[in-house]
VEXDREN-2710 file (C-alpha; in Angstrom, 1 decimal):
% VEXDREN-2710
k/r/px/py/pz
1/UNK/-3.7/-2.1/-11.8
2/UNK/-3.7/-3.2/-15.5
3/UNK/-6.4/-5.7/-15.2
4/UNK/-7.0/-5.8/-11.3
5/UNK/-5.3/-3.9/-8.6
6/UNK/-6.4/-4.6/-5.0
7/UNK/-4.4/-2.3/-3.4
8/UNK/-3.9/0.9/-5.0
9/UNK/-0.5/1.2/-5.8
10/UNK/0.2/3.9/-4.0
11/UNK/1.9/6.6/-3.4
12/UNK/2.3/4.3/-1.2
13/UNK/1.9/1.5/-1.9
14/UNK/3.2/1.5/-5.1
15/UNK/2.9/-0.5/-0.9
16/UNK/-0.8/2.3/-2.3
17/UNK/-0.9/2.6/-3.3
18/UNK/-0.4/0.6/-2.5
19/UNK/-5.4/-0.7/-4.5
20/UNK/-7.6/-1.3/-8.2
21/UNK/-8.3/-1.8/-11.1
22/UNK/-7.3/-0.5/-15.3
23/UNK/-9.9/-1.3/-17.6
24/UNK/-8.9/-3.5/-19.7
25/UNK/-9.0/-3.4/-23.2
26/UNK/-10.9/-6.0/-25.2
27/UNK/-8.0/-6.7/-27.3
28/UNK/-6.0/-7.6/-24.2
29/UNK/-8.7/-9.5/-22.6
30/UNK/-9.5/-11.8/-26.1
31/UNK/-5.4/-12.0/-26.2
32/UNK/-5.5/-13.7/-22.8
33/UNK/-8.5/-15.7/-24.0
34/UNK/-7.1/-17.2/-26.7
35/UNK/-3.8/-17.7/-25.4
36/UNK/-5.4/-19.7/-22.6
37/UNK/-3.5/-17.6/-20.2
38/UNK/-6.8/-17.4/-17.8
39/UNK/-7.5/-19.5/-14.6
40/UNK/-10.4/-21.5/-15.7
41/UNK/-9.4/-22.3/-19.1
42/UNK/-8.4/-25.6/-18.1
43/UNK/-5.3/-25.5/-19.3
44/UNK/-3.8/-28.7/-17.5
45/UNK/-1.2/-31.2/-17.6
46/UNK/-2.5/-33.7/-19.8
47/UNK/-3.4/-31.2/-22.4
48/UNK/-0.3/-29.1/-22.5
49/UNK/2.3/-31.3/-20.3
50/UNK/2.5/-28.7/-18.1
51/UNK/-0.4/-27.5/-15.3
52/UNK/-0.5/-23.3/-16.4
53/UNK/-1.3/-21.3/-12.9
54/UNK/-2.2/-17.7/-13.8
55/UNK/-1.3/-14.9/-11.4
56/UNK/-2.5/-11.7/-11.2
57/UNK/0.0/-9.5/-8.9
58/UNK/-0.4/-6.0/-7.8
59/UNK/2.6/-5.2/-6.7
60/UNK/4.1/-3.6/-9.9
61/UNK/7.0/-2.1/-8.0
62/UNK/8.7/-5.6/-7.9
63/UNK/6.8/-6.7/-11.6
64/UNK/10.7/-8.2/-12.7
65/UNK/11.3/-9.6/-9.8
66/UNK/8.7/-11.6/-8.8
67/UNK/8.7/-13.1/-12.4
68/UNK/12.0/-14.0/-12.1
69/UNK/11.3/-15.7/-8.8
70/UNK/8.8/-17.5/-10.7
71/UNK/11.1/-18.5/-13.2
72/UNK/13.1/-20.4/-10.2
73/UNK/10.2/-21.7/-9.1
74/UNK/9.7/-23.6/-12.2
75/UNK/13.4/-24.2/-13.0
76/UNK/12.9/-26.9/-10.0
77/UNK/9.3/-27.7/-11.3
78/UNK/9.3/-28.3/-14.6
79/UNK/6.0/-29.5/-15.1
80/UNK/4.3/-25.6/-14.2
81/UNK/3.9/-23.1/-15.7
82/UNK/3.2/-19.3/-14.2
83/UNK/2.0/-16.4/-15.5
84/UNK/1.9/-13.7/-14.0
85/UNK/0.0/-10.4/-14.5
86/UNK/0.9/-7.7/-12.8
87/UNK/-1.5/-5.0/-12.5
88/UNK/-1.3/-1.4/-11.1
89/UNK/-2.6/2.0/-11.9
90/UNK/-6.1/3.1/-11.7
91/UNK/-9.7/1.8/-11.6
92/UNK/-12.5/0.4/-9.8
93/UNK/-11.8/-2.7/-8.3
94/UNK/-15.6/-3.5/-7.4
95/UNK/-16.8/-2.8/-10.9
96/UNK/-13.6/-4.6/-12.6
97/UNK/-13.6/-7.9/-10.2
98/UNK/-17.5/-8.6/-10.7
99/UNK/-17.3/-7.8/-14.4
100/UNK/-14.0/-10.5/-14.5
101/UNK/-16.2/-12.8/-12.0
102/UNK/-19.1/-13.0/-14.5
103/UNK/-17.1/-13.8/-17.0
104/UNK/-15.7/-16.4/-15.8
105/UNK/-11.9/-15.2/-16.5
106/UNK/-10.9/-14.7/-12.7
107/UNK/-7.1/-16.7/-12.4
108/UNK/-6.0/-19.2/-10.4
109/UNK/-4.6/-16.9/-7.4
110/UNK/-4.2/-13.1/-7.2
111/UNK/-3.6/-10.6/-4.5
112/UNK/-6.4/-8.8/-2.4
113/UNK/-5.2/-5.8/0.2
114/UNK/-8.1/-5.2/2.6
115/UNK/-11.1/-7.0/4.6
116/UNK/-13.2/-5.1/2.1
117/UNK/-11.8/-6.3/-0.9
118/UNK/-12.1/-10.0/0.9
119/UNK/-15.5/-9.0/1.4
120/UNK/-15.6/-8.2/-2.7
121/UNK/-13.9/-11.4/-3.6
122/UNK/-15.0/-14.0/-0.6
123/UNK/-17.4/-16.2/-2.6
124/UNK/-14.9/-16.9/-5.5
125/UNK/-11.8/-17.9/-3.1
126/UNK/-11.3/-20.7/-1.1
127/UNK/-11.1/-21.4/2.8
128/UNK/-7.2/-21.9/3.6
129/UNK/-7.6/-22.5/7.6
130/UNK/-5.8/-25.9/7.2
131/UNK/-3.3/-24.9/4.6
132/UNK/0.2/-26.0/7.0
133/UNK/1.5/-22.5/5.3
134/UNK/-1.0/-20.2/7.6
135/UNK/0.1/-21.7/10.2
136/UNK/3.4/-20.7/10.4
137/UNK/2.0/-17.1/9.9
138/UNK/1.9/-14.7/12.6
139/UNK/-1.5/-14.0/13.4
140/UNK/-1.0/-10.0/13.6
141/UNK/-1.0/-9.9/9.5
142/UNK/-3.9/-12.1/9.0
143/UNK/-6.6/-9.7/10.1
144/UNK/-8.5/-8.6/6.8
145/UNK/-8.4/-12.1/5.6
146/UNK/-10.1/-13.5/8.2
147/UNK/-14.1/-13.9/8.0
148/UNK/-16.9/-13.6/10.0
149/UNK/-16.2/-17.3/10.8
150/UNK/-13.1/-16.7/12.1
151/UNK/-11.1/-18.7/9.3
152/UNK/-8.4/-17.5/7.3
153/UNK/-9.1/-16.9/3.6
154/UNK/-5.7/-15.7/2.4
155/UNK/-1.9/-15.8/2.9
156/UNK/0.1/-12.2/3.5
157/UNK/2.7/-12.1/1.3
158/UNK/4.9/-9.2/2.9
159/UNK/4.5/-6.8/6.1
160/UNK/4.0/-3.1/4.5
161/UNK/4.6/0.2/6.5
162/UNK/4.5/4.1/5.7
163/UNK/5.5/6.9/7.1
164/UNK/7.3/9.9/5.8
165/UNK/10.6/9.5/3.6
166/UNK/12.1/12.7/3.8
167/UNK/15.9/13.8/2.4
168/UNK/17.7/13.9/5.6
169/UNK/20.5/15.9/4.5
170/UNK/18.6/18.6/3.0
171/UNK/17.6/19.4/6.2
172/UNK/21.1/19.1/8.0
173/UNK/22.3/21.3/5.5
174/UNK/20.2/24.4/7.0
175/UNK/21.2/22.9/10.5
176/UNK/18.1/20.8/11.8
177/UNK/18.9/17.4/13.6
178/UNK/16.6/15.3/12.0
179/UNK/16.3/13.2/15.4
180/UNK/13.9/16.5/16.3
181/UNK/11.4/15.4/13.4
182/UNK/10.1/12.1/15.2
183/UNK/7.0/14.5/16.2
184/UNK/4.6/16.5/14.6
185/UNK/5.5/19.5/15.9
186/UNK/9.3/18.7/15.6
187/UNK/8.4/18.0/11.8
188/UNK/6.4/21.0/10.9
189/UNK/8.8/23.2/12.9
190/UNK/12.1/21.7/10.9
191/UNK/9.7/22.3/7.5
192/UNK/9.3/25.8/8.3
193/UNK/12.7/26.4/9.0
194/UNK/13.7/24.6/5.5
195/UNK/11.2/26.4/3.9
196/UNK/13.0/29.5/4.6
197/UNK/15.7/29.1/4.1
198/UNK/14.3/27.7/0.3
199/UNK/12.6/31.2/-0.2
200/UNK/15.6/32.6/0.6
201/UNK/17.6/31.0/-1.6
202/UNK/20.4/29.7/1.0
203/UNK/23.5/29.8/-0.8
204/UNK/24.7/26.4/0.8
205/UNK/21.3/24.5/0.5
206/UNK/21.3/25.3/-3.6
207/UNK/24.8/25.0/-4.1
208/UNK/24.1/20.7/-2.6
209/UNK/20.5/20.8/-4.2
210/UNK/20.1/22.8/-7.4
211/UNK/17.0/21.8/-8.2
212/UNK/15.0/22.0/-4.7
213/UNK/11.9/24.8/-5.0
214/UNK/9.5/23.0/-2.2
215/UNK/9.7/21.4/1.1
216/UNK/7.1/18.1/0.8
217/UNK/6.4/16.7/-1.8
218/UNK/2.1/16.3/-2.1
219/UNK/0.6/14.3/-5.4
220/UNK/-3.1/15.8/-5.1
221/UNK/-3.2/14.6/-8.4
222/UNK/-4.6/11.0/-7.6
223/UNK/-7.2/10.8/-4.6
224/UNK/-6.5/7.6/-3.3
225/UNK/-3.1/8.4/-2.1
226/UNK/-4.9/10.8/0.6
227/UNK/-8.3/8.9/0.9
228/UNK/-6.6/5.6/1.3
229/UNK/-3.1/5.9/3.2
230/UNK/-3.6/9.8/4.3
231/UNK/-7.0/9.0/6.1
232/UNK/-6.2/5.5/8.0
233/UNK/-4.5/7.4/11.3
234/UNK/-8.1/9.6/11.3
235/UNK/-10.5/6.7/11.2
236/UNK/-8.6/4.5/13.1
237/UNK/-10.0/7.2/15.8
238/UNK/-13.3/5.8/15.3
239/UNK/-12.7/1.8/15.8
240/UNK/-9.5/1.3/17.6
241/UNK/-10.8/2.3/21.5
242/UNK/-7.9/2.4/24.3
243/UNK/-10.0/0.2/26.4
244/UNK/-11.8/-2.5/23.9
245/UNK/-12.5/-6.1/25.3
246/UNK/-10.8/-8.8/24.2
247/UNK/-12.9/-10.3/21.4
248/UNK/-13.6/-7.0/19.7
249/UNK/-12.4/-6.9/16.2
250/UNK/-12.0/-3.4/15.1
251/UNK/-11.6/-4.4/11.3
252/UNK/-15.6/-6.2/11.1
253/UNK/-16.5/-3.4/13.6
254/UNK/-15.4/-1.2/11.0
255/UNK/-16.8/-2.7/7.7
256/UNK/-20.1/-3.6/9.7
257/UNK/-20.5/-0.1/11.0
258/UNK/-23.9/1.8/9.1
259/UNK/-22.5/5.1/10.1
260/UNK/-19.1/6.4/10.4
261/UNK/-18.2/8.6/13.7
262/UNK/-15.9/10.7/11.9
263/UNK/-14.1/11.7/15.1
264/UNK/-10.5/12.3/13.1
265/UNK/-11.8/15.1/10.8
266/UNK/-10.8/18.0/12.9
267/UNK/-7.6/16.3/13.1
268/UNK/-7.5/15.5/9.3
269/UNK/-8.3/18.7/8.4
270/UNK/-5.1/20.0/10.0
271/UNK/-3.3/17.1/9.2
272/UNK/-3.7/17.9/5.4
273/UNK/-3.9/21.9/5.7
274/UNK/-0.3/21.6/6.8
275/UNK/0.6/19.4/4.7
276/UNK/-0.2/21.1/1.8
277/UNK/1.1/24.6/2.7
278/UNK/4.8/23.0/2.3
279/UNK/3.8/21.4/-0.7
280/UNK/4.8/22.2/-4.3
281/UNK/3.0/24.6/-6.2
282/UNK/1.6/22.2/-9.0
283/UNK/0.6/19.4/-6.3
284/UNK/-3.2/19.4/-7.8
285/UNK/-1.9/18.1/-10.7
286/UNK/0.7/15.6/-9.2
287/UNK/0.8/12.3/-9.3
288/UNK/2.4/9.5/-7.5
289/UNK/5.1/8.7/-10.6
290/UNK/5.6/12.7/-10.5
291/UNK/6.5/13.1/-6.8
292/UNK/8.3/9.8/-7.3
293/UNK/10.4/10.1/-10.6
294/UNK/10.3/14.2/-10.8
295/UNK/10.5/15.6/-6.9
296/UNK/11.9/12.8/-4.2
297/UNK/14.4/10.9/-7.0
298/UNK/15.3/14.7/-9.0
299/UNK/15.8/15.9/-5.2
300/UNK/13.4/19.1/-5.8
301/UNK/11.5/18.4/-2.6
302/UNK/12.6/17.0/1.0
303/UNK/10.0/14.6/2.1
304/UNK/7.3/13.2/0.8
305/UNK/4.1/10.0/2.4
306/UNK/5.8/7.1/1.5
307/UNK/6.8/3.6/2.5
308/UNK/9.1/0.8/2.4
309/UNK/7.9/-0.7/-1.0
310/UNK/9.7/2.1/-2.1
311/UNK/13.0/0.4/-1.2
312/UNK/13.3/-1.7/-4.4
313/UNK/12.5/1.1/-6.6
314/UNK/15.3/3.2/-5.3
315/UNK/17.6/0.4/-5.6
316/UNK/17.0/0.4/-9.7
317/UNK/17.6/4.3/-9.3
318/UNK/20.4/3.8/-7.4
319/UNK/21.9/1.3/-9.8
320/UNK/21.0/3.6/-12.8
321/UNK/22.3/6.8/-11.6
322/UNK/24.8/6.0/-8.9
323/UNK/24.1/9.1/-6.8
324/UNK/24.0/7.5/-3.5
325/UNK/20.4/8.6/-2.9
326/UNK/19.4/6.1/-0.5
327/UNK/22.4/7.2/1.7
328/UNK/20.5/10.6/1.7
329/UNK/16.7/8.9/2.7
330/UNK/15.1/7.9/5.7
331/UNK/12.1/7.4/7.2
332/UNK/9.9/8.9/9.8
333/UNK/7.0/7.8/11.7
334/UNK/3.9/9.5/10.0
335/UNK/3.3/11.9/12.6
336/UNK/0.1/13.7/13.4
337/UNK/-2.1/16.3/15.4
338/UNK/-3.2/13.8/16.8
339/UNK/-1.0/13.7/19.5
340/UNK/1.7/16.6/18.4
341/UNK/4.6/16.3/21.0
342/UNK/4.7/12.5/21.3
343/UNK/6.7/10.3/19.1
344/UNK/4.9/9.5/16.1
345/UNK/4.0/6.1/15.0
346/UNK/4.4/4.0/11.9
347/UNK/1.1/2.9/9.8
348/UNK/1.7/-0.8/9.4
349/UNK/-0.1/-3.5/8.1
350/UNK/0.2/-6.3/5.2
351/UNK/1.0/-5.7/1.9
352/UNK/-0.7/-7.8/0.0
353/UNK/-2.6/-11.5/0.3
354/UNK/-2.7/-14.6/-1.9
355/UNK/-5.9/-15.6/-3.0
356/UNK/-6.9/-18.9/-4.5
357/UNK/-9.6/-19.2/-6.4
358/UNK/-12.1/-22.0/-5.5
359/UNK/-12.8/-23.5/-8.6
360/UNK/-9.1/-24.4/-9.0
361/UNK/-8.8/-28.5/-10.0
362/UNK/-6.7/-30.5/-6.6
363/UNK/-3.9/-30.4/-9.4
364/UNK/-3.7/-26.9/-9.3
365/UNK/-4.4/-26.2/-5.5
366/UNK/-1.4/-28.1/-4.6
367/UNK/1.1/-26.9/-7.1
368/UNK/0.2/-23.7/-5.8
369/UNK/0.4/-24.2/-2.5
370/UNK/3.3/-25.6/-3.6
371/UNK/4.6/-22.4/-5.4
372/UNK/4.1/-20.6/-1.8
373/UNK/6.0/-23.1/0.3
374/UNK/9.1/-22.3/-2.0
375/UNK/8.4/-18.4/-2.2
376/UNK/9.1/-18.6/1.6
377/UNK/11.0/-21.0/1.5
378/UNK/14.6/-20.2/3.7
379/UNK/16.3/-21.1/0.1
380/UNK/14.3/-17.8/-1.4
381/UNK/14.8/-15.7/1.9
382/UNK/17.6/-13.5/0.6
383/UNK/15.7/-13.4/-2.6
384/UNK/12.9/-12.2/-0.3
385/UNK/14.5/-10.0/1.5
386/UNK/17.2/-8.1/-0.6
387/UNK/15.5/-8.2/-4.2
388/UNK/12.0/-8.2/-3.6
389/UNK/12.3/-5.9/-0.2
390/UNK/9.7/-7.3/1.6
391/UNK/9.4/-7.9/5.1
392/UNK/8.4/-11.3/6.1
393/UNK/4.7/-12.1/7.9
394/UNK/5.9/-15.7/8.9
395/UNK/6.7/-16.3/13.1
396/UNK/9.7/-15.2/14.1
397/UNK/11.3/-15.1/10.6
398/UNK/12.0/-10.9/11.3
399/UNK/15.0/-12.4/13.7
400/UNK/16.7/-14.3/10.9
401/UNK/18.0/-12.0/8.4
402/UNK/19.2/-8.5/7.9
403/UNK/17.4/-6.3/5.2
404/UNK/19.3/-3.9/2.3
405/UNK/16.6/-1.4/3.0
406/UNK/17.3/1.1/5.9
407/UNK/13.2/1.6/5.6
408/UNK/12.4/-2.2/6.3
409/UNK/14.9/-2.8/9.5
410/UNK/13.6/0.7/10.5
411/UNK/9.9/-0.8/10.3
412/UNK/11.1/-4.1/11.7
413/UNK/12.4/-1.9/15.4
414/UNK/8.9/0.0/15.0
415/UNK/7.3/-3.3/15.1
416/UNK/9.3/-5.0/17.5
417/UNK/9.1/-1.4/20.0
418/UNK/5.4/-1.6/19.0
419/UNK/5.8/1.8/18.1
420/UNK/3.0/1.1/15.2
421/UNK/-0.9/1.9/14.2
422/UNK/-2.8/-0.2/12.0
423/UNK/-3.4/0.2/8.4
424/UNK/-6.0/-2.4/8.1
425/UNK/-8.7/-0.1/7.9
426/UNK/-7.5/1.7/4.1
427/UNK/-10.0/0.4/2.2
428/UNK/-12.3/-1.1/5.1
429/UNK/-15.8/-0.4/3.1
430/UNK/-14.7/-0.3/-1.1
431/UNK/-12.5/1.9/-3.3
432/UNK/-16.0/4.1/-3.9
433/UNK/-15.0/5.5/0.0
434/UNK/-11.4/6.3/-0.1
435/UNK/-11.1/6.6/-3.9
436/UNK/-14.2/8.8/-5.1
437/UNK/-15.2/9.5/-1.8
438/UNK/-12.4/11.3/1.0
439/UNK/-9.8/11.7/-1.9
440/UNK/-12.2/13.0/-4.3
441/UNK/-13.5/15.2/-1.8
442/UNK/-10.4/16.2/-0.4
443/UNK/-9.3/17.6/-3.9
444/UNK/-13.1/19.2/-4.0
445/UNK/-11.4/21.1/-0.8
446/UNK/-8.4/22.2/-1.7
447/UNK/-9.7/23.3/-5.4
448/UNK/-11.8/25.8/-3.5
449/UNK/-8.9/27.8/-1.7
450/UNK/-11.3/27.8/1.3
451/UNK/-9.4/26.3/4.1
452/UNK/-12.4/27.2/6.6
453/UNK/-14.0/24.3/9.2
454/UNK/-17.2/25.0/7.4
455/UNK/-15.7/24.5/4.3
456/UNK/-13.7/21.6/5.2
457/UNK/-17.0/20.1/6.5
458/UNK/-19.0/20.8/3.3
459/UNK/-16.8/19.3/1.1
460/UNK/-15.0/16.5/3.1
461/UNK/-16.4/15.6/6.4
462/UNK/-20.4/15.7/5.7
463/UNK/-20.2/14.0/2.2
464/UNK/-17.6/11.3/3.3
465/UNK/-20.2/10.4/6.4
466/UNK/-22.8/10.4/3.9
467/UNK/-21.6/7.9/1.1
468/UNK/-20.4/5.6/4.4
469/UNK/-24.3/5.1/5.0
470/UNK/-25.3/4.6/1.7
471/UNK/-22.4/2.0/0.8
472/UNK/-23.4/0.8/4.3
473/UNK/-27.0/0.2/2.8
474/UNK/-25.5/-2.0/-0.2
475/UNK/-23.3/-4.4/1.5
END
């Protein structure tokens, strides 16, 4: 994020990545400064005939098009102006919102992604329980926004899922139905098999896909994309019981726990070790843009962790290149040892959430509320759905439309099948866990070429359990 991200912008999430925070430079902070661009500047409408709302957006993956939904937004209201921000990247969200905070430069809204980073932000945003707009929400995406009181705090801006996007004709070109992949051991068993016949340098396979040397696709290379999206189906081991009672919350069980279980490690551990024997060779250097930009969109590799916020950047490669790539791309449930002959599930939760900040004038609060309304609004829905390539968090409003992404109406029959897991627990505690903790350690791991229990338990799973407690000390 370039001045806040709150949901690391993923390999996922772009969704992460989907996540935080770039430190800003002081030139660029003094430029915002001076150009009044900052929420509490009190820029308003008798001073500048227009009221100025400042947004800071993390989802850089639709940066152009959300400012040009803005743009429409004030083509019908003249008298607003937005600006928007859009952050992504890397950084410490903790360390980058408080130092913002106590300066006094938060905006007027932003985005948040978790009940942790609510937790971060909570006494600089306002209550929106009575807002009419949450109302028509469906209460599934509103978890990590809502308190310990039991009112709402945010508004989801768009349902997110993840699973595995994988090149589904490289693999029919060595003969694997990819309709055997929808397990873990169906997965790893059509990887091995196209793995082969990479090392052996199938005469068919190269002669489609010059430039394919590796199987998955693995960016090692930043630690939240593993400590973030690659952990949630391992915690979620912990805090999501078969049997739970009906008031149990497992997202404040989670962030209220002092000590973590850690009964998915032995699971993780596999998970990853697999993982990464398909991967590329230079995957402890890789990065998300790399496995992106270099491996999935070049076509060197055949799958990679990814999710449908990926959609809207292959349509702009698509566009650019007109080599039919999202023809060739679909996406699989991210599968697990967990359970490795049943059907894996999707990792689904939402994208992002609107914040408002509290010290906002009535001027402002209603001009934004205002801005919401019309962002989803039925006049933006194709907007929504076809440029941004979001899936909608609103009651029933799935039913109305069709999608241009094959990865958002496949999420949209995981949903309604409930084929799904939770992802609400990514960044449950701060970025310090799934950031420098389980990423961090997880590269610690794999740097040692030591793929032993006792050393996956010295590196990953006894220091991860360790900074839980003492984060659970601080909060």
């Amino acid at each position: 994020m370039k001045i806040l991200k709150f949901k690391a912008n993923k390999f996922f999430k772009s969704k992460m990545l989907k996540i935080s925070l770039l430190i800003v430079s002081t030139i660029s902070i003094a430029s915002l400064v001076l150009t009044g661009c900052l929420g509490n500047n009190n820029n308003d409408s008798k001073n500048n005939k227009k009221t100025i709302l400042t947004f800071w957006s993390s989802k850089i993956e639709v940066k152009e098009q959300l400012e040009n939904l803005a743009k429409k937004f004030q083509e019908k209201n003249p008298d607003v102006q937005i600006n928007i921000i859009t952050h992504g990247g890397s950084g410490s969200y903790a360390e980058q919102f408080k130092a913002s905070a106590n300066a006094g430069n938060l905006p007027d809204f932003w985005n948040i992604a978790s009940f942790g980073e609510y937790q971060q932000s909570k006494d600089h945003i306002k209550c929106l329980d009575d807002m009419p707009l949450v109302k028509k929400m469906d209460e599934r995406w509103l978890g990590s926004v809502k308190g310990f009181d039991n009112k709402i705090y945010g508004v989801p801006e768009c349902i997110e899922g993840y699973g595995f996007i994988i090149n589904k004709l490289m693999f029919e070109t060595v003969g694997i139905d990819t309709s055997s992949m929808y397990s873990w051991d169906g997965m790893v068993a059509a990887f091995e098999k196209l793995k082969q016949a990479i090392s052996q340098k199938d005469a068919n396979l190269l002669a489609k896909f010059p430039n394919i040397s590796s199987v998955f696709l693995m960016p090692l290379g930043e630690a939240w994309v593993q400590g973030n999206h690659g952990f949630v189906p391992f915690i979620n081991e912990d805090f999501y019981p078969e049997n739970a009672p009906k008031d149990y919350n497992p997202i404040h069980e989670a962030f209220n726990a002092k000590e973590l279980p850690g009964k998915g490690f032995k699971h993780y551990k596999t998970f990853m070790d697999v993982l990464y024997s398909y991967s590329q060779n230079n995957a402890m250097s890789q990065k998300y843009d790399d496995v992106v930009d270099n491996g999935l969109f070049m076509k060197s590799g055949a799958a990679t962790q990814q999710g449908v916020w990926l959609a809207s950047k292959i349509k702009q490669h698509e566009e650019q290149n007109k080599d039919g790539l999202s023809k060739e791309l679909i996406m699989l449930p991210l599968n697990t040892p967990i359970a490795p002959q049943e059907k894996g599930k999707y990792v689904v939760s939402t994208g992002q959430y609107f914040v408002i900040n509290k010290n906002v004038s009535d001027d402002k609060y209603k001009k934004i509320e205002k801005f919401l309304e019309f962002f989803f609004s039925p006049e933006m829905q194709d907007y929504y759905t076809n440029e941004l390539c979001f899936i909608s968090p609103m009651k029933g409003a799935n039913q109305l439309f069709k999608d241009s992404s094959s990865f958002n109406e496949t999420l949209k029959k995981a949903i309604k099948e409930n084929n799904i897991i939770s992802g609400d627990l990514s960044l449950i505690k701060t970025e310090e866990f799934s950031r420098e903790g389980v990423g961090t350690f997880l590269q610690k791991y794999f740097a040692t070429k030591d793929f032993s229990e006792q050393s996956f338990f010295k590196t990953v799973e006894e220091p991860s359990k360790r900074l839980w407690k003492e984060i659970s000390k601080n909060q």
